[in-house]
C-alpha positions as a LaTeX table, in Angstrom:
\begin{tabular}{lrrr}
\hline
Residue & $x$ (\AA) & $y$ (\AA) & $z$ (\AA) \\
\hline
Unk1 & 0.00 & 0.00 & 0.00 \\
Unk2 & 0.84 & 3.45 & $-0.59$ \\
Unk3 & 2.41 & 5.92 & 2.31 \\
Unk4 & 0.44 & 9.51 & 2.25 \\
Unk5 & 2.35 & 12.22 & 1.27 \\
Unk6 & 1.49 & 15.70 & 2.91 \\
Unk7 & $-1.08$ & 17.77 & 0.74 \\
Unk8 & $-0.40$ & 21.38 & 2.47 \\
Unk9 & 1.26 & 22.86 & 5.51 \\
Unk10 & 0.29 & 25.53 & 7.58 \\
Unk11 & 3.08 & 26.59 & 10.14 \\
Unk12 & 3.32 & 29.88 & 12.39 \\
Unk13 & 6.89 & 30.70 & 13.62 \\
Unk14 & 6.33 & 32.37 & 17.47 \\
Unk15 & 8.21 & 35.15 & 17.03 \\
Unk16 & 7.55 & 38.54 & 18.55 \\
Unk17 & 4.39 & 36.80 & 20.44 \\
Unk18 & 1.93 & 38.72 & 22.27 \\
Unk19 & 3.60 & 42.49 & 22.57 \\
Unk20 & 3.02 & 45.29 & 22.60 \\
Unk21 & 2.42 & 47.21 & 19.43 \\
Unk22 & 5.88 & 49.13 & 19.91 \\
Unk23 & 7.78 & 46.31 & 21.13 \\
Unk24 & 6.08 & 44.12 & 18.10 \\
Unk25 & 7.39 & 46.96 & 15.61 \\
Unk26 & 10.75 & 47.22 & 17.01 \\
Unk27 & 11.10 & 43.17 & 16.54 \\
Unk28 & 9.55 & 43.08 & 12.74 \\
Unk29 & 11.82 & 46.24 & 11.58 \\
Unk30 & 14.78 & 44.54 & 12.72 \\
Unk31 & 14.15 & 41.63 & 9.86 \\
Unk32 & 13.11 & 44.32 & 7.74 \\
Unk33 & 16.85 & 44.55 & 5.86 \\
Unk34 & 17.06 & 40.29 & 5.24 \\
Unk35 & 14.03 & 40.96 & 4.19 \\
Unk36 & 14.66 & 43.39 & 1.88 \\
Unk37 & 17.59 & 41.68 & 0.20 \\
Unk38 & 15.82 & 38.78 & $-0.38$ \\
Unk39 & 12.95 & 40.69 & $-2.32$ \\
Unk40 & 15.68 & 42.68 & $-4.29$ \\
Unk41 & 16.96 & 39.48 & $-5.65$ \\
Unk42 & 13.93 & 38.36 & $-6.62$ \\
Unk43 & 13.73 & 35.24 & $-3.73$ \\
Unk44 & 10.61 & 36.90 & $-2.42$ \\
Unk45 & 7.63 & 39.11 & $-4.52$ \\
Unk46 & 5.67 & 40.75 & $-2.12$ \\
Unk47 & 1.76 & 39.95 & $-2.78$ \\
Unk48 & $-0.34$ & 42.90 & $-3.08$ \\
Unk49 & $-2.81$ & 42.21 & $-0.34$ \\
Unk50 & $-2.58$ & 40.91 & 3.11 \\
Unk51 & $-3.73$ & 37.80 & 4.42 \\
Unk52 & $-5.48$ & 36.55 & 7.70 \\
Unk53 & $-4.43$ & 39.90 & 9.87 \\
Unk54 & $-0.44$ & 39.78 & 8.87 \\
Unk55 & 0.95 & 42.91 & 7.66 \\
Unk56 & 3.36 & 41.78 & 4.76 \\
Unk57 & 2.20 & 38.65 & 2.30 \\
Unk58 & 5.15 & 37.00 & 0.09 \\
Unk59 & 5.58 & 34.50 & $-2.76$ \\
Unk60 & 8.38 & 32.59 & $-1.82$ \\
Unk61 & 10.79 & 31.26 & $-5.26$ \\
Unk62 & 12.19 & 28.35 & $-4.86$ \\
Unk63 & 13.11 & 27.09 & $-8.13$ \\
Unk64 & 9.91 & 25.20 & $-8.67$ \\
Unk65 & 9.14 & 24.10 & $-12.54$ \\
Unk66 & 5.81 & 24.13 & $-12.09$ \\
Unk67 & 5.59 & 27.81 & $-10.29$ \\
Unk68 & 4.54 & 26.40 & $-6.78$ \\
Unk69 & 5.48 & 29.18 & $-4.39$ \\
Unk70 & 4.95 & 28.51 & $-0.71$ \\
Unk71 & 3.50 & 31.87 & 0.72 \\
Unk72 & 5.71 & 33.20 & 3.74 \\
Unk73 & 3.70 & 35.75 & 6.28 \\
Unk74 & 5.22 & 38.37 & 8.27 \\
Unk75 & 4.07 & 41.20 & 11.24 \\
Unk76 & 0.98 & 40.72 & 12.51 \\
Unk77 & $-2.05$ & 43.21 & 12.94 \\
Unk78 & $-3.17$ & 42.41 & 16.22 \\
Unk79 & 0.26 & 42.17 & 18.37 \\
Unk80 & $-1.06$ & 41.46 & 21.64 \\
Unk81 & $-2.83$ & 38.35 & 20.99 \\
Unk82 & $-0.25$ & 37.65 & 18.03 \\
Unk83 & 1.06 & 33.40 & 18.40 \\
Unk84 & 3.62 & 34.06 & 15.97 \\
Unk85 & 4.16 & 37.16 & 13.91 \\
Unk86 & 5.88 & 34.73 & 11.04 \\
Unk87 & 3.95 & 31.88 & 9.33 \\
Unk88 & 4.39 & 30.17 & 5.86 \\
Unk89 & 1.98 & 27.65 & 4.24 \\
Unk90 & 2.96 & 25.09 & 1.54 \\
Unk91 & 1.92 & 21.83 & $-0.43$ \\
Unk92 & 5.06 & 19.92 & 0.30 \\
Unk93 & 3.94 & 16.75 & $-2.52$ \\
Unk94 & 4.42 & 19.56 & $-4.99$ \\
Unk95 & 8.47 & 20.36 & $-3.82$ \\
Unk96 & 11.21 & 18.49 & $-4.71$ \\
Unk97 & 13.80 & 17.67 & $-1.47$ \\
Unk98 & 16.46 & 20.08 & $-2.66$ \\
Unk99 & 13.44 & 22.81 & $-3.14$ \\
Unk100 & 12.33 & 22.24 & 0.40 \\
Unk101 & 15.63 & 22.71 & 1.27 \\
Unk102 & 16.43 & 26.27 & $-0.52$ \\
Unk103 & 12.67 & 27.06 & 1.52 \\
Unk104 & 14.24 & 25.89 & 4.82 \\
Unk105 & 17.40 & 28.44 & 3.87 \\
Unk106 & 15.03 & 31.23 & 2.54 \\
Unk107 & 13.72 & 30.89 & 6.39 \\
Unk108 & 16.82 & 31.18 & 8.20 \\
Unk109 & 17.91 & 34.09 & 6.20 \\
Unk110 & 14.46 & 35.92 & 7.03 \\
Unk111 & 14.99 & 35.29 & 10.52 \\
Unk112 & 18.90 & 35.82 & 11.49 \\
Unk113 & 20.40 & 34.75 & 14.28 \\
Unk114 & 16.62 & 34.09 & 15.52 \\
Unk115 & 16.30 & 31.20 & 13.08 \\
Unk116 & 17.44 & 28.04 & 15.68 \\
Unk117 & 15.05 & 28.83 & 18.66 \\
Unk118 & 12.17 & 29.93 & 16.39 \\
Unk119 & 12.26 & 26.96 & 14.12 \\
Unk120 & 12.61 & 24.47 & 17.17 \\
Unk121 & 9.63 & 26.20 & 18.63 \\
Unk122 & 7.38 & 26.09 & 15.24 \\
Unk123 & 3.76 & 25.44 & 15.80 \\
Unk124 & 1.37 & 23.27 & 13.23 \\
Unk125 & $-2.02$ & 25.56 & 12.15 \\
Unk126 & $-3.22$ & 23.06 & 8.96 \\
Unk127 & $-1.91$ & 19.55 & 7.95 \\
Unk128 & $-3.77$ & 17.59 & 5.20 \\
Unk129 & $-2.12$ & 14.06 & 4.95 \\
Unk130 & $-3.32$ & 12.51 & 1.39 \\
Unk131 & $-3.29$ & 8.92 & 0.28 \\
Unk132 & $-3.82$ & 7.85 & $-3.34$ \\
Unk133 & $-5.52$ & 4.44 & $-4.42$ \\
Unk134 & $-5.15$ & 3.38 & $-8.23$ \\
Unk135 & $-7.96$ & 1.99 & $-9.92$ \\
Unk136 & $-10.47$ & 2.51 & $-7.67$ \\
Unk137 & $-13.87$ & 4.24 & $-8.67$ \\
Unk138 & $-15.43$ & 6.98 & $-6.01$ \\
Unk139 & $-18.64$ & 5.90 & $-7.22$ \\
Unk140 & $-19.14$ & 2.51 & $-6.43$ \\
Unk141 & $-17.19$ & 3.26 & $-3.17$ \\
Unk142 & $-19.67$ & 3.68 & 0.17 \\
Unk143 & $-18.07$ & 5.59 & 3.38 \\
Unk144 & $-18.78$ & 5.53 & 6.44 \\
Unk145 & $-17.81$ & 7.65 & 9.73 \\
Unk146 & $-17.66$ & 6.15 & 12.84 \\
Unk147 & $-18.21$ & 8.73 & 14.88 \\
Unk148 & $-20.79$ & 10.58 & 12.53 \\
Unk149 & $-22.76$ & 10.53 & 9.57 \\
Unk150 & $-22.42$ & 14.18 & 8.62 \\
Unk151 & $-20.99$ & 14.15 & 5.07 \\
Unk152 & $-22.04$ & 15.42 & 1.66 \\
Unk153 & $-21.50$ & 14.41 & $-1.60$ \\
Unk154 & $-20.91$ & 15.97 & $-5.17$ \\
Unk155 & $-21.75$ & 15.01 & $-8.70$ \\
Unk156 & $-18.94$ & 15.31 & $-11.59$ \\
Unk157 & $-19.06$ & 18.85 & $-13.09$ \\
Unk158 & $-19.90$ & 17.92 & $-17.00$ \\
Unk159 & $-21.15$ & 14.58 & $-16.54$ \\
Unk160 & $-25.20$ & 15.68 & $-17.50$ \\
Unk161 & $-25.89$ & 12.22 & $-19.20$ \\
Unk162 & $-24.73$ & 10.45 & $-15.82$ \\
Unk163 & $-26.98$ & 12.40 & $-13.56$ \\
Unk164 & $-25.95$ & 11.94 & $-9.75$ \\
Unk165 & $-22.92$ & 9.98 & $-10.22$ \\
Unk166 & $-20.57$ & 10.65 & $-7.19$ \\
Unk167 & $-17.05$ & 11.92 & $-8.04$ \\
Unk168 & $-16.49$ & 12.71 & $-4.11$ \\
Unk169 & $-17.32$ & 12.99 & $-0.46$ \\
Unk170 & $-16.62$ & 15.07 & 2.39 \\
Unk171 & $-16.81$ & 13.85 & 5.81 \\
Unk172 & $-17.31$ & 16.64 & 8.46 \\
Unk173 & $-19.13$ & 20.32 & 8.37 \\
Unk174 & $-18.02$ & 22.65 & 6.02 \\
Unk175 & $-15.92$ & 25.20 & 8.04 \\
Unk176 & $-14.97$ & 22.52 & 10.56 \\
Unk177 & $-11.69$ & 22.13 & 12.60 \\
Unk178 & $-11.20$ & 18.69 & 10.80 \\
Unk179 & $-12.40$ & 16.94 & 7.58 \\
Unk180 & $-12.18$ & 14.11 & 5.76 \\
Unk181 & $-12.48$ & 13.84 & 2.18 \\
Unk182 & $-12.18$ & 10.81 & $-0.46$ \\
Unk183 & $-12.78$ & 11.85 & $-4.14$ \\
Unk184 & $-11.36$ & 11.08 & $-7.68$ \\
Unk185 & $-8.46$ & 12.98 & $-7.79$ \\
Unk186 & $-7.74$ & 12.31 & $-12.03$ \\
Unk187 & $-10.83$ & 14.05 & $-12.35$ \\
Unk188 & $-9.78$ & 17.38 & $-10.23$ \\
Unk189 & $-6.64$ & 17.04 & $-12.09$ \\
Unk190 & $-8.14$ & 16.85 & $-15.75$ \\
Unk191 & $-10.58$ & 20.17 & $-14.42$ \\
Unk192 & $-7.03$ & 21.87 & $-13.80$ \\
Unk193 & $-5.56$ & 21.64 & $-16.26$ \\
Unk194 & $-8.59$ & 22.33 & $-18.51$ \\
Unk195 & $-8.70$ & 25.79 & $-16.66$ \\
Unk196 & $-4.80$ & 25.91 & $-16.99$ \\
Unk197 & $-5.29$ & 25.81 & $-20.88$ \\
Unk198 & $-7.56$ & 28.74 & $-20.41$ \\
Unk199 & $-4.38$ & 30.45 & $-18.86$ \\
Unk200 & $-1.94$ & 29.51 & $-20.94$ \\
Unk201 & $-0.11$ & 32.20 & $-22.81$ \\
Unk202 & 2.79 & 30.78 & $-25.33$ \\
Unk203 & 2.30 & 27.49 & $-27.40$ \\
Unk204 & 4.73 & 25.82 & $-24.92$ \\
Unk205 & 2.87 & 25.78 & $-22.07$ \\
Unk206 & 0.03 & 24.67 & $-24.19$ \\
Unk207 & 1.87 & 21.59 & $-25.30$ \\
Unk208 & 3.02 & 20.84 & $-21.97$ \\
Unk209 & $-0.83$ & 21.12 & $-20.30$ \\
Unk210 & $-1.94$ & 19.00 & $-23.42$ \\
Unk211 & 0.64 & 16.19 & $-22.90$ \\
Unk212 & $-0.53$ & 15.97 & $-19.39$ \\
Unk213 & $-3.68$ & 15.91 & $-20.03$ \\
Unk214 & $-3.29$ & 13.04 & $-22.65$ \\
Unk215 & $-1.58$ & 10.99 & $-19.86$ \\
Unk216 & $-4.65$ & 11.54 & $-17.54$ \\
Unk217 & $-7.05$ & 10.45 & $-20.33$ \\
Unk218 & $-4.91$ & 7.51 & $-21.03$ \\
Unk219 & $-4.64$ & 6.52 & $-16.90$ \\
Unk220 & $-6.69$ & 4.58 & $-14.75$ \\
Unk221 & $-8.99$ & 6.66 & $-12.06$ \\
Unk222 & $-7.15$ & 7.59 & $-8.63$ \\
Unk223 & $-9.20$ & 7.74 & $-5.45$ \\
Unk224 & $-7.68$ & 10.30 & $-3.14$ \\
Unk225 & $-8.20$ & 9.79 & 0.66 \\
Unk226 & $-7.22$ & 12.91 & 2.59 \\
Unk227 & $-7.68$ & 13.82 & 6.07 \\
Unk228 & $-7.57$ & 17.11 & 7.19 \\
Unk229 & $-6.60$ & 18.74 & 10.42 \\
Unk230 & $-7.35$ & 22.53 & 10.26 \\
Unk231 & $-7.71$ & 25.27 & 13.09 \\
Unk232 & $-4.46$ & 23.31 & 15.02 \\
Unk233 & $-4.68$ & 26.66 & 17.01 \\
Unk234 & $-0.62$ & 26.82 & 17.35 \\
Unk235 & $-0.10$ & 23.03 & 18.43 \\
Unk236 & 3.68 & 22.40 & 19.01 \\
Unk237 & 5.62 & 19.93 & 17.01 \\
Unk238 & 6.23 & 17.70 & 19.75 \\
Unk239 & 2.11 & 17.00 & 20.43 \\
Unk240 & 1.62 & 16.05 & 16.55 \\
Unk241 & 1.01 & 12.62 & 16.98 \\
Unk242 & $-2.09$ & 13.57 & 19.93 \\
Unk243 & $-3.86$ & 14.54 & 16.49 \\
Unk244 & $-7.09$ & 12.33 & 16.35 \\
Unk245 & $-6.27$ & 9.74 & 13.87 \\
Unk246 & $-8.70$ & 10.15 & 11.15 \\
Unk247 & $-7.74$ & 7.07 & 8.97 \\
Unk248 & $-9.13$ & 5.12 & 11.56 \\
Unk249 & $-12.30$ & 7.05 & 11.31 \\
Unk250 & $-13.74$ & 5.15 & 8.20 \\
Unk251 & $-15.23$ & 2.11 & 6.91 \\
Unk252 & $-14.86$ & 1.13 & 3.30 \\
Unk253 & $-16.92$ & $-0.63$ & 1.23 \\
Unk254 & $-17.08$ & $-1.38$ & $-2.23$ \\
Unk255 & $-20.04$ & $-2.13$ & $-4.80$ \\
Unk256 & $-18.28$ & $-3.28$ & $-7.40$ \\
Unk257 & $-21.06$ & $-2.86$ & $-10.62$ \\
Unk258 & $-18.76$ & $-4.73$ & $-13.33$ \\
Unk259 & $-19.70$ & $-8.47$ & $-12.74$ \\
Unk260 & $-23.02$ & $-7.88$ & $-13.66$ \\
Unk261 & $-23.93$ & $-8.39$ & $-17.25$ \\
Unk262 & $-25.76$ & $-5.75$ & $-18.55$ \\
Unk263 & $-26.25$ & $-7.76$ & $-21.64$ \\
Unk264 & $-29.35$ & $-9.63$ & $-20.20$ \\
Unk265 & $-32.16$ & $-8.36$ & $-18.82$ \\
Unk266 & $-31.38$ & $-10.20$ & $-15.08$ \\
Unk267 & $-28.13$ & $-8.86$ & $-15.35$ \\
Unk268 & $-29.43$ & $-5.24$ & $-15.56$ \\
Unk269 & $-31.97$ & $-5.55$ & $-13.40$ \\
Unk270 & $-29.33$ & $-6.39$ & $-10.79$ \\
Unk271 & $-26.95$ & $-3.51$ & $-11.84$ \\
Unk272 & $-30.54$ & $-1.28$ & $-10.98$ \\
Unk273 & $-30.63$ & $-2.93$ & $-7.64$ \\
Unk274 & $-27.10$ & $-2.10$ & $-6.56$ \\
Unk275 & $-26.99$ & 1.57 & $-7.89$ \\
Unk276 & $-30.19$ & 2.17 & $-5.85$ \\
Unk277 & $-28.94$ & 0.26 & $-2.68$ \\
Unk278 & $-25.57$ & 2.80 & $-2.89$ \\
Unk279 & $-27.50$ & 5.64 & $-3.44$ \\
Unk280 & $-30.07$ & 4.97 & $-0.29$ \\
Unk281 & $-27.33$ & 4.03 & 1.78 \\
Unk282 & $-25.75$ & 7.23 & 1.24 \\
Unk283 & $-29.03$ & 8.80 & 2.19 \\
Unk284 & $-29.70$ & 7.28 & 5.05 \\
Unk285 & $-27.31$ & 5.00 & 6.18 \\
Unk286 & $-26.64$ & 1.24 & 6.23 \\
Unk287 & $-28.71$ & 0.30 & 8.98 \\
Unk288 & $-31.76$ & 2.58 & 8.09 \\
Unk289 & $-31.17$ & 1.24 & 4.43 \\
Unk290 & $-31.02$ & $-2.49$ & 5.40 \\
Unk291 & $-34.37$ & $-1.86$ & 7.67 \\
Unk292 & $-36.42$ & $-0.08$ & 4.41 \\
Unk293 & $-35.59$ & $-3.19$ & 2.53 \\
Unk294 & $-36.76$ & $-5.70$ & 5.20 \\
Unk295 & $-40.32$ & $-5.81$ & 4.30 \\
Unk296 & $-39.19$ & $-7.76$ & 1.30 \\
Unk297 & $-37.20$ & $-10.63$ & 2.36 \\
Unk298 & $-35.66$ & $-11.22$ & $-1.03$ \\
Unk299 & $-34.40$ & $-7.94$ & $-1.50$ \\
Unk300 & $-33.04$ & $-7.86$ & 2.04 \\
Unk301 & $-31.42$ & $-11.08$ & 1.67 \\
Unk302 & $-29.87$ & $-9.75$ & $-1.79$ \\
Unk303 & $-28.40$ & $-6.28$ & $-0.31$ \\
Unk304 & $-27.31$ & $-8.09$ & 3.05 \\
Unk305 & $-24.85$ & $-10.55$ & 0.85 \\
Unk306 & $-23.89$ & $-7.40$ & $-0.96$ \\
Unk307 & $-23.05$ & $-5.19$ & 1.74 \\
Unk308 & $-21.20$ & $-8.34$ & 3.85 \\
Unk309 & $-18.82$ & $-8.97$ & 0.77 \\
Unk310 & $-18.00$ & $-5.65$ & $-0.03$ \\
Unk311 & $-16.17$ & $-4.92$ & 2.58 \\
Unk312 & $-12.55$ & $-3.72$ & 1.61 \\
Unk313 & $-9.09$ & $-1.95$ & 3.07 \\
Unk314 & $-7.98$ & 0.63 & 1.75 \\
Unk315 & $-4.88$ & 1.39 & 4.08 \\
Unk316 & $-3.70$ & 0.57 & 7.73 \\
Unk317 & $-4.82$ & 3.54 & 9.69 \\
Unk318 & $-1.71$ & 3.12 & 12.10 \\
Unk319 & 0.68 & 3.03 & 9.87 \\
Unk320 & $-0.63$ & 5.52 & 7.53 \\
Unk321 & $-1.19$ & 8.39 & 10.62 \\
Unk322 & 2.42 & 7.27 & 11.79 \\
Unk323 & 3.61 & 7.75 & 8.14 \\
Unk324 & 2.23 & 11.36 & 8.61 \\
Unk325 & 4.16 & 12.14 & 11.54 \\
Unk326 & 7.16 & 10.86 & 9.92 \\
Unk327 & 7.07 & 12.44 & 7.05 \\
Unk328 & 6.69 & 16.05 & 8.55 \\
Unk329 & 9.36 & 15.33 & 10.94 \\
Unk330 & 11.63 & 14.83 & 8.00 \\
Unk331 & 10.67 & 17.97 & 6.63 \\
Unk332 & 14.20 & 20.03 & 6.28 \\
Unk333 & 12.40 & 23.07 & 8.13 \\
Unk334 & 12.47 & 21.58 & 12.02 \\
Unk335 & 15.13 & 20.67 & 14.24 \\
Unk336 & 14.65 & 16.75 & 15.58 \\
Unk337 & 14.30 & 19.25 & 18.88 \\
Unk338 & 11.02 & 20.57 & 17.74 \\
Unk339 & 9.49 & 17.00 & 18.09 \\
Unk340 & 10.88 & 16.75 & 21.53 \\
Unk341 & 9.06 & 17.04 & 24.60 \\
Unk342 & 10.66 & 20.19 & 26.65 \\
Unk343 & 9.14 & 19.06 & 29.33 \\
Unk344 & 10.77 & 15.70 & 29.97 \\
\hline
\end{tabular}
């Protein structure tokens, strides 16, 4: 099985926490001149508006292909309840090591002599932990939460002559500290780079968008499984692994449609059956959907066998959580410190 890789990072750096609005000035100004050296070279472009109450919002170059920039944060508007007047978010899947690297330096440089106690003290705001199944369809695939059934699901944009059919679902209220989501990443992909197309200004990067494009076409569907852990609220390094582990939150099950032969009339009749039975059971449930069918024993009996053999595992939820933690304590950005207990 496949280890997750981390789908975006969301870090704030406690430096010049909680001040006064002097004191917080006095601190900021005195980064002001690495700062400024790094913008005249062209390392950091300042973005023209600010962004969640920080003062000064930069694209961060770090010799990406593919123009990922992770977006570095500085000064904060409110200094008195400030947890870090420095914070940087990034997709680290999308960075190569020695990219992640020049980030790491980009870091140090912003933050002087600073740069060891700040980065040991780092504190986590987002971490989305993603894990990629091949040849799996979303939409024979049934979820479910333990701890809830609050989820919603979407239909494929462009897909009008398969009305309804699920491309995705997201477990947890929009807006929520954490989520869970499983949906057919190829398809996001192929809507990206459709809209990248739209973008594209020189017949280079017009080739380049088709020929990925062709390879999607040409691929077999990817089911993305991604949990996310937003609103960390400054959580230190060292407490990462207290995170609830939301593998372990889900049961997977999985219809699979193809062995029935559409070609006779049985055979379709039982593909009708099955589509139905996934499409109540997302509605309702499995054990409100299993109790509707009851008054007819035959159908019960026929969706009970279903449901029992379709049971399937997608990942181990221990080792795929502990993956997580491993992987951002690899990250070139933290001391092994940072993941340390100060306490003990």
């Amino acid at each position: 099985m496949n280890s997750p890789v981390l789908d975006k990072l969301s870090v704030v750096l406690p430096y010049a926490t909680r001040t006064d609005y002097n004191n917080h000035e006095r601190l900021i100004n005195a980064l002001l001149p690495n700062i400024e050296a790094l913008v005249a070279e062209g390392t950091l472009v300042k973005l023209p508006h600010s962004r969640r109450g920080y003062q000064h919002v930069f694209q961060t170059h770090v010799g990406n292909p593919f123009g990922h920039r992770p977006i570095l944060r500085i000064g904060s508007q409110n200094p008195t309840v400030c947890k870090g007047a420095i914070a940087f978010t990034l997709n680290p899947a999308r960075y190569y090591s020695a990219e992640l690297s020049t980030f790491h330096s980009i870091l140090c440089r912003v933050l002087g002599n600073h740069a060891p106690a700040v980065l040991r003290a780092a504190q986590l705001q987002a971490i989305h932990s993603a894990l990629d199944i091949q040849d799996l369809e979303v939409n024979s695939l049934l979820v479910s939460n333990k701890r809830s059934r609050n989820f919603e699901t979407y239909s494929t944009v462009g897909d009008a002559d398969i009305p309804g059919r699920t491309s995705g679902m997201y477990f947890g209220k929009l807006g929520s500290a954490s989520r869970t989501c499983v949906y057919e990443k190829h398809t996001e992909q192929k809507y990206r780079q459709v809209e990248a197309m739209k973008a594209a200004k020189t017949e280079q990067e017009e080739e380049r968008i088709l020929g990925i494009y062709q390879r999607l076409l040409d691929g077999k569907p990817v089911t993305r499984v991604e949990c996310r852990w937003d609103k960390l609220n400054g959580l230190p390094l060292y407490l990462a692994h207290t995170m609830p582990n939301r593998f372990a939150m889900l049961d997977f099950r999985y219809i699979d449609l193809k062995p029935f032969d559409q070609s006779k009339e049985i055979g379709r009749e039982l593909l009708l059956e099955a589509k139905l039975f996934i499409s109540h059971v997302r509605a309702v449930g499995i054990d409100k959907a299993l109790e509707d069918y009851r008054p007819s024993r035959t159908m019960h009996t026929r969706v009970k066998r279903l449901w029992d053999k379709s049971e399937i595992k997608l990942c181990d939820p221990v080792t795929a959580f502990n993956d997580t933690i491993d992987a951002l304590e690899e990250l070139p950005f933290f001391p092994r410190e940072a993941f340390e207990n100060p306490n003990q």
